[in-house]
C-alpha positions in Angstrom: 0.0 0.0 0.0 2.9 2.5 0.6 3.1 2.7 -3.4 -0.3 4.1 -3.3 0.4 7.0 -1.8 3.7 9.4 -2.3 1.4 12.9 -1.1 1.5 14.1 2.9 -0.6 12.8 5.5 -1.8 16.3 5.2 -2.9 16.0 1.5 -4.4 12.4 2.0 -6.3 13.5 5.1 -7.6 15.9 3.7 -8.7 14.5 0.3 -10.4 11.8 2.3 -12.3 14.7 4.0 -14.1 16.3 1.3 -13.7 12.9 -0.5 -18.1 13.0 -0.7 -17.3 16.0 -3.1 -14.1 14.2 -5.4 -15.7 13.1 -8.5 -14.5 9.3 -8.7 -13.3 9.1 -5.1 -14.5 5.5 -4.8 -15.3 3.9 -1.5 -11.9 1.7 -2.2 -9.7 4.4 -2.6 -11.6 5.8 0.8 -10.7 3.1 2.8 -7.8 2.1 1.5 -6.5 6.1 2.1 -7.8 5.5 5.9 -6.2 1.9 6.0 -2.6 3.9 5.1 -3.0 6.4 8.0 -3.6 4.4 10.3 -0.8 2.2 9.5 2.7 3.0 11.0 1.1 6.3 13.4 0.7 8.3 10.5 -2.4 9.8 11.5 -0.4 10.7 14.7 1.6 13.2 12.0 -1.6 15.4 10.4 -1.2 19.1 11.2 0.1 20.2 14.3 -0.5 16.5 15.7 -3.3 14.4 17.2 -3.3 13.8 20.5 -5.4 10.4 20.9 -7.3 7.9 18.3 -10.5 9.0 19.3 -9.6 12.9 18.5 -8.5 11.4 15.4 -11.1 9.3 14.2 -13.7 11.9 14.9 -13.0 13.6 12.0 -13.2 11.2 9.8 -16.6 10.6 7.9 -16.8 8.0 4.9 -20.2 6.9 5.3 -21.4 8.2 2.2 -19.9 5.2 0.9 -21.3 1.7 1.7 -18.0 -0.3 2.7 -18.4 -4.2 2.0 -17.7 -6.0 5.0 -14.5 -7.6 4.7 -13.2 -4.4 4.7 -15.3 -2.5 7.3 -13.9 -5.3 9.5 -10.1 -4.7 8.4 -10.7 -0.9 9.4 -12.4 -1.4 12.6 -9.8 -3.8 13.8 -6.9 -1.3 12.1 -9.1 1.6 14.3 -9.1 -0.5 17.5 -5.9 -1.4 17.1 -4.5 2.0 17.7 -1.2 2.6 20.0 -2.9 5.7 21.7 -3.7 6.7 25.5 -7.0 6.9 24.2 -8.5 4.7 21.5 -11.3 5.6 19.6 -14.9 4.6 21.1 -16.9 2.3 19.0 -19.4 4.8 19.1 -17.1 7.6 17.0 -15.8 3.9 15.0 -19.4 3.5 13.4 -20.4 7.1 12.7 -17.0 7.4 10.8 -17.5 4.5 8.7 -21.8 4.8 8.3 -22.5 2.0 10.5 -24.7 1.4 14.1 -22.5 0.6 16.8 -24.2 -2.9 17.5 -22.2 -3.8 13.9 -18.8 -2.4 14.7 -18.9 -4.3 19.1 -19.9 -7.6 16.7 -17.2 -7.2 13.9 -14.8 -6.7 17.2 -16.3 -9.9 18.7 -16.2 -12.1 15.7 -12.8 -11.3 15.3 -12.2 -12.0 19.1 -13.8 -15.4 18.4 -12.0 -16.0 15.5 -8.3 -16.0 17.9 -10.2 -18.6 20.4 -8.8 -22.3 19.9 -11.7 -24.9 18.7 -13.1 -27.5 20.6 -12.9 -25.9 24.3 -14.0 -28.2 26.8 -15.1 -27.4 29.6 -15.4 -29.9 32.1 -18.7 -30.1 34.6 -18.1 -30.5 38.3 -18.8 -33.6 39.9 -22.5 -33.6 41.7 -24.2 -35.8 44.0 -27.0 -38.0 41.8 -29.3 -37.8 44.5 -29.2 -33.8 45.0 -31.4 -31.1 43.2 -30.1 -28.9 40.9 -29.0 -25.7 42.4 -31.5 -22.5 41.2 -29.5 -20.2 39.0 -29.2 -16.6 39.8 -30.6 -14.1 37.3 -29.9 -14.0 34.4 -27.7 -11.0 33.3 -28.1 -9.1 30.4 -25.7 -7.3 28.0 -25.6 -3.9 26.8 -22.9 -1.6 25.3 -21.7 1.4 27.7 -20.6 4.9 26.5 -17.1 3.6 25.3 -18.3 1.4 23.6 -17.6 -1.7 25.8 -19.7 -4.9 26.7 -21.3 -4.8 30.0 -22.6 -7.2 31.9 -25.6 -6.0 33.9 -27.2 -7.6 36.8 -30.7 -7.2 38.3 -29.9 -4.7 40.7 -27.7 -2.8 37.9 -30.0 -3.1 35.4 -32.6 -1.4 37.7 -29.7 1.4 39.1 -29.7 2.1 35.3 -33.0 2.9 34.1 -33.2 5.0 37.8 -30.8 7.2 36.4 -32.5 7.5 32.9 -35.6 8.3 35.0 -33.7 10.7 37.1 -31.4 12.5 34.0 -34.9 13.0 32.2 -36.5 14.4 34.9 -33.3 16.9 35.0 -34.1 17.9 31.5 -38.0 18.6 32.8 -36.6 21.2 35.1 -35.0 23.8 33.8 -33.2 26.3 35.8 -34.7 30.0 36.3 -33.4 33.1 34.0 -31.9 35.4 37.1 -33.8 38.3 38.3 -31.1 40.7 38.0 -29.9 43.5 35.3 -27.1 43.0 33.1 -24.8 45.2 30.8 -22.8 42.1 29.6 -24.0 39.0 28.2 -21.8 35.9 27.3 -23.7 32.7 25.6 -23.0 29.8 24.2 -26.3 28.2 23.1 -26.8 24.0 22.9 -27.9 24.7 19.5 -29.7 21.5 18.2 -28.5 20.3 15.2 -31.0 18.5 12.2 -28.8 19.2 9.3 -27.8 15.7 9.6 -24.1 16.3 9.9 -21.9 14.6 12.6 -23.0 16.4 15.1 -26.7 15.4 14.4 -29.3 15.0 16.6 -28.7 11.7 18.4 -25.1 12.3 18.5 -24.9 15.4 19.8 -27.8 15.0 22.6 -25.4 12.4 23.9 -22.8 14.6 24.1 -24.9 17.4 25.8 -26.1 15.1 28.0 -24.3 15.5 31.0 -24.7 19.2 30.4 -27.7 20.4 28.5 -30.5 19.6 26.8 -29.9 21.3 23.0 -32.6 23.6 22.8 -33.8 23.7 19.3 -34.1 27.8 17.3 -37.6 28.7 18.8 -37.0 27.4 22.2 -34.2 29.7 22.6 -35.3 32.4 20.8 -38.4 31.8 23.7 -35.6 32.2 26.4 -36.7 36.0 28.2 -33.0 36.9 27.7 -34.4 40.9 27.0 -36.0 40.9 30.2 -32.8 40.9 31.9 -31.4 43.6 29.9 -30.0 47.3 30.5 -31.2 49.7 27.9 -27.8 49.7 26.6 -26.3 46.5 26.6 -23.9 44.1 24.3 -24.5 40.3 23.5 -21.2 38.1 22.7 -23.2 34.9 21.0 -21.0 31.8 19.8 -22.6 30.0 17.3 -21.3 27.2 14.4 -21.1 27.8 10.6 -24.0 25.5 9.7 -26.6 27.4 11.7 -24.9 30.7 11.3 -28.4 31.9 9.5 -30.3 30.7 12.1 -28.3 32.5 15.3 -29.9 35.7 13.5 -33.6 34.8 14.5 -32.2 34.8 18.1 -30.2 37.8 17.9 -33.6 39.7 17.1 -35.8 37.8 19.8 -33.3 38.5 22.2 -33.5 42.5 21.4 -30.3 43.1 19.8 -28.8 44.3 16.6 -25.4 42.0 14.8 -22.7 44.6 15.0 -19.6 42.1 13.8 -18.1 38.9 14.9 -15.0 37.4 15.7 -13.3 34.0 14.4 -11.9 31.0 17.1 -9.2 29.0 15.0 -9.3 25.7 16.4 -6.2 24.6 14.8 -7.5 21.4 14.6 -9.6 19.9 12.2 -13.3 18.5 12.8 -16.1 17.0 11.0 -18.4 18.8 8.5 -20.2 18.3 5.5 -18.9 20.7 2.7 -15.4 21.3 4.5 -13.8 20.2 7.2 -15.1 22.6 10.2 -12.3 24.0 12.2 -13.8 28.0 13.7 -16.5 29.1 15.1 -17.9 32.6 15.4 -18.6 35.0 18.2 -20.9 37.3 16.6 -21.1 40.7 18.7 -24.3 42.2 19.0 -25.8 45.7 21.0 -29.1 46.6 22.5 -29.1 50.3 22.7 -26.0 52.1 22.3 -23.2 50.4 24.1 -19.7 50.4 22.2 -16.1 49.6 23.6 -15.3 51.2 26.6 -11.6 50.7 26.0 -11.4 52.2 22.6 -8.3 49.2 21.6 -8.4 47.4 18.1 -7.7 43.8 18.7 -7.6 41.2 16.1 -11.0 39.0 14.7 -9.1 36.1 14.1 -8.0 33.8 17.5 -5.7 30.5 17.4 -6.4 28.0 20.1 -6.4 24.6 20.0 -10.0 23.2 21.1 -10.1 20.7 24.2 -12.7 19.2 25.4 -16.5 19.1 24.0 -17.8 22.7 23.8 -15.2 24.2 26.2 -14.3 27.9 24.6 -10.7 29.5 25.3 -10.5 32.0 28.7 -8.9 34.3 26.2 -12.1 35.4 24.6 -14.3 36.2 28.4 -10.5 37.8 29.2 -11.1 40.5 26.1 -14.2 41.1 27.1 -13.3 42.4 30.7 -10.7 44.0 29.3 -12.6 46.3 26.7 -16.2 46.5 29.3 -14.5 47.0 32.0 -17.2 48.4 33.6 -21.0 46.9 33.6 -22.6 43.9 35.5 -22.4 40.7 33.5 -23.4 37.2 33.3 -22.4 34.1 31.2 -25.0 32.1 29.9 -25.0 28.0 29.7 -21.6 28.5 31.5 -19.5 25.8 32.2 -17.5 27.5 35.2 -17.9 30.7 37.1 -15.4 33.0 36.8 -14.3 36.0 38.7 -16.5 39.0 38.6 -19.0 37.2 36.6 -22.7 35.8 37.2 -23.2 32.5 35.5 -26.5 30.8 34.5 -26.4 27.4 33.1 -26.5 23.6 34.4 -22.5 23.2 34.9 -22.2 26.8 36.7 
């Protein structure tokens, strides 16, 4: 296979990202393009560098191709296979290859099977004739966890289990009061809900929010009394994603304010999207009233950080905001942390 290729990483990588719009970019040529980054760590080379296989493997998205199963299995056990702290999740294995997880913990099993020797005895205990057969404890079942993993669940688990579903969706039917106060300052970051049908659709993405918010689709925030809770003059810093960049308007305007302009967060890394692989979002900056810089200082639209963890926006960008409003009372919306000086209104905060 190393005759096949003679271009970068880079170049392959990102050929197999927009490979949906390459005229004649087969699903062979896919796979086998995947198949020759994961062999020998060179995925571990691509840009400034992947961390783990499961950063990795969530930006790849070839399941616009239907991949026969001999080699669906030859990828999944190339993916799972991967020297890295942190492997890729069966979960993120089937949505990059167009398959449910059920198929990808199976092709992992058969091939688990496959190693076991033949013809396994296993050799019963000797039992008094004469004595009853001894009742057998509940039967467990089997279920896949959030990695991706086999579990074995007993009664008592199985029943600690569905509590906690019980209890998470009774979370989601209790959502947490607007504050009564008046604010000059207002930093969100929205669970937008996604039905595009990208990677971070629907079912993905609620499981992702899960353990912080339920996405809130256009109306429902647009529904949110955010102008209530507003000074006559005050400014809005909004993040919102490429893909429902048209869309963040109808909430601008139900909120009270006006777009002024927007700033860019440089990921540095690449992600997942549709048309091109996705690696800013924007801060759109927005005023109710008449409320401009108070430190009259230029700075630059354009920020390079590499993203983290799920969500999680650089310091940097609440840190230019105190510097050029100084002065004003000011809350974070859907905050993950409270920071100094700051009110914070949100599920993590």
């Amino acid at each position: 296979m190393a005759d096949e290729f003679v271009e970068s990483p880079d170049t392959i990588h990102g050929r197999l990202l927009e490979s949906v719009h390459i005229t004649g970019y087969t699903m062979g040529r896919a796979c086998m393009a995947l198949e020759w980054l994961l062999e020998d760590d060179r995925w571990k080379t691509i840009g400034s560098g992947f961390e783990d296989g499961e950063e990795f493997m969530a930006t790849i998205d070839i399941a616009q191709f239907k991949i026969a199963a001999d080699k669906r299995k030859r990828l999944v056990k190339l993916i799972s296979g991967m020297v890295t702290e942190k492997p890729a999740t069966q979960r993120t294995i089937a949505t990059a290859l167009g398959v449910n997880q059920t198929t990808v913990h199976n092709d992992l099993k058969a091939d688990d099977n496959s190693s076991k020797p033949e013809n396994t005895r296993i050799e019963k205990p000797a039992s008094d004739d004469n004595s009853s057969p001894p009742t057998p404890p509940p039967e467990p079942s089997r279920t896949l966890s959030s990695s991706g993993e086999e579990v074995i669940v007993g009664v008592e688990k199985k029943a600690g289990l569905a509590q906690k579903k019980e209890d998470r969706e009774t979370k989601k039917l209790e959502p947490i009061a607007l504050p009564d106060g008046i604010y000059q300052i207002i930093y969100a970051d929205p669970p937008w809900k996604y039905t595009s049908g990208d990677p971070h659709g629907e079912s993905i993405q609620n499981t992702i929010l899960d353990d912080h918010y339920q996405s809130k689709s256009i109306q429902e925030l647009c529904d949110l009394p955010v102008e209530s809770m507003c000074h006559d003059d005050t400014v809005l810093f909004m993040w919102t994603t490429s893909p429902l960049l048209e869309e963040a308007f109808d909430v601008i305007r139900a909120w009270g304010f006006k777009y002024k302009t927007s700033m860019v967060w440089d990921k540095v890394k690449h992600n997942v999207g549709h048309y091109v692989s996705v690696r800013h979002e924007f801060l759109l900056i927005c005023t109710k009233g008449s409320f401009t810089p108070q430190v009259k200082k230029l700075h630059d639209s354009v920020y390079s950080e590499a993203r983290t963890i799920h969500s999680k926006k650089p310091e940097w960008f609440r840190s230019l905001i105190d510097e050029i409003y100084p002065v004003g009372k000011r809350i974070e919306l859907f905050a993950r942390e409270r920071a100094d000086g700051w009110d914070a209104w949100g599920n993590e905060a």
